[in-house]
C-alpha angles and dihedrals in degrees: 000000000000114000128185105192116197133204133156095194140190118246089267143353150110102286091048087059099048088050088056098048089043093056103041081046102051075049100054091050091061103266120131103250122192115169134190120198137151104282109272136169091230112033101047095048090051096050089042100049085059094062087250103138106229131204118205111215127174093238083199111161138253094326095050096089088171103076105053091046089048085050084055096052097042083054095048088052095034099047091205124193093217125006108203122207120203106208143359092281091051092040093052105063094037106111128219122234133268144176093240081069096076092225142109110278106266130187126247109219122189119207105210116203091168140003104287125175119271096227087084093059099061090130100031108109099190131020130215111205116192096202135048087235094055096046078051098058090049102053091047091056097058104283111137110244089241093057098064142059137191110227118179116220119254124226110224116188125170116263088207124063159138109262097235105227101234078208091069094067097047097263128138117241089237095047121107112243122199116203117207113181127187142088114307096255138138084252092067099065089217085155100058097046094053088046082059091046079054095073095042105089106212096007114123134199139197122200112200118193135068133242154114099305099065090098094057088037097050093049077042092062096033095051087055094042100236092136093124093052102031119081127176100203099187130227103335132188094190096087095149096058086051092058092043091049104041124065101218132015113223115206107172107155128166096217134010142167097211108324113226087193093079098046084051090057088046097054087043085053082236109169092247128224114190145173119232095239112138110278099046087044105063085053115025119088110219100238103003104065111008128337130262124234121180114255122274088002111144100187090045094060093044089050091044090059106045092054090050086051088047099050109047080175097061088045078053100056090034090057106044092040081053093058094042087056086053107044081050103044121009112036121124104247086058090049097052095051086050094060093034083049090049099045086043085054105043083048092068088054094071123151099028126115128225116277096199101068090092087047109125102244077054099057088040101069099034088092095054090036109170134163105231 
């Protein structure tokens, strides 16, 4: 098949790399791939890298008429099967076919990390939801049961990497080091994950991602002097050696959409500490495969470790039932047969037009109808 995948994006963050795994993945697999994303540093050498061709747009809102003039004119070169967007932006200025275009029919295709309106997705045929809650969401707002499908994320870490010396950070080789990933935002909850550090005595922790919140983290760390325990690593692409090198993986996000986080500390067989916001909580089993703490609690997160720390065998069964989870349920090669199955399936849908588009949430926002 030929597939255009289509992001905005944002400078970092979990989606983005979801959309980079998923590409390089459907072309591994021996589809014809072609992306178009904001330029990025990140984003367009690894897709290049890949042998993907990319295409840098500005992605810059209602008053940017050039990209979606420019999306028109890569389909109508490139003749894709589906074209997916990822998010509502994306999703927004990718045009549906028609026969005015001079092309084969092709299939438009949204990717939902989170319940967007629906207002964005005027143009999307067909919708892609990560988590049970999200496909959820969609069906109740007007999308045809047939028209949707729940696909989990994949984690995909490198098989090949550098050991990182925990030495090299200033940690002792017997201390217990915690590992939090993600972009530095207010979602993340990386505040208060450092306030509860703060009352364990030699633990350490490492925060890898970048975002608007360093400055605040870094006064954070400093005002309670943790300076010495407390590293921000910055936006890292060893996330194998991470896993290897920490002993428990705190994600304890306020909100998220899915999480991939969590899935990557699974396939690492990495003992799994997460908050019950909204994506953890629709696959981790409190106990069995990681352990629950209640969103934004302080003291939840400080006891949690300390009982992990306490019970080597619990880290032990966290962490082999969470690789279980993973080997059955979120590894790369399943996630890619889900999408090729969906797009062979909604292929053979052609012709039919999208049923949710009366939907209520639908009608709602026509009025107040904005590109994001």
């Amino acid at each position: 098949m030929r597939l255009l995948q289509i992001m905005a994006g944002a400078a970092h963050g979990g989606a983005e790399t979801a959309f980079v795994d998923m590409s390089i993945a459907l072309h591994e697999a021996g589809h014809t791939v072609e992306a178009v994303t904001r330029p990025s540093d990140i984003r367009v050498p690894r897709l290049e890298k890949a042998g993907i061709k990319v295409h840098s747009l500005r992605f810059g809102g209602k008053f940017d008429l050039a990209t979606p003039r420019r999306i028109r004119g890569i389909i109508r070169d490139f003749q894709p099967d589906i074209v997916q967007g990822w998010m509502s932006r994306a999703s927004s200025v990718m045009p549906r076919w028609s026969a005015s275009m001079g092309i084969p029919r092709y299939l438009t295709v949204s990717r939902l990390g989170t319940p967007y309106k629906l207002k964005y997705f005027k143009n999307t045929d067909y919708f892609v939801a990560i988590t049970p809650d999200i496909k959820d969401y969609l069906i109740e707002n007007g999308v045809a049961t047939d028209h949707v499908c729940q696909i989990n994320n994949f984690a995909e870490t490198e098989k090949d990497f550098t050991p990182i010396n925990r030495a090299d950070y200033g940690v002792p080789e017997d201390a217990l080091l915690l590992l939090g990933m993600g972009r530095l935002h207010w979602d993340k909850a990386f505040d208060t994950l450092i306030k509860a550090v703060s009352q364990l005595e030699g633990v350490y922790l490492w925060i890898a991602g970048e975002g608007n919140k360093r400055g605040e983290l870094e006064a954070l760390i400093t005002a309670l002097g943790l300076e010495d325990r407390v590293k921000l690593l910055g936006w890292r692409n060893d996330r194998t050696a991470l896993f290897q090198a920490c002993d428990i993986c705190t994600f304890i996000s306020r909100d998220e959409g899915f999480g991939t986080v969590f899935v990557q500390a699974w396939a690492q067989g990495t003992p799994l500490l997460a908050s019950a916001c909204d994506g953890p909580r629709q696959f981790v089993r409190d106990g069995e495969d990681g352990l629950l703490v209640p969103v934004d609690d302080e003291q939840a997160i400080v006891e949690a470790v300390r009982r992990l720390n306490a019970d080597p065998a619990l880290m032990k069964k966290i962490a082999e039932n969470g690789l279980k989870r993973y080997e059955g349920e979120f590894t790369k090669e399943r996630c890619v047969n889900n999408y090729l199955a969906w797009y062979r399936d909604i292929r053979a849908k052609e012709g039919r037009q999208p049923e949710w588009a009366n939907g209520p949430e639908a009608k709602k926002n026509r009025q107040n109808d904005k590109t994001p």
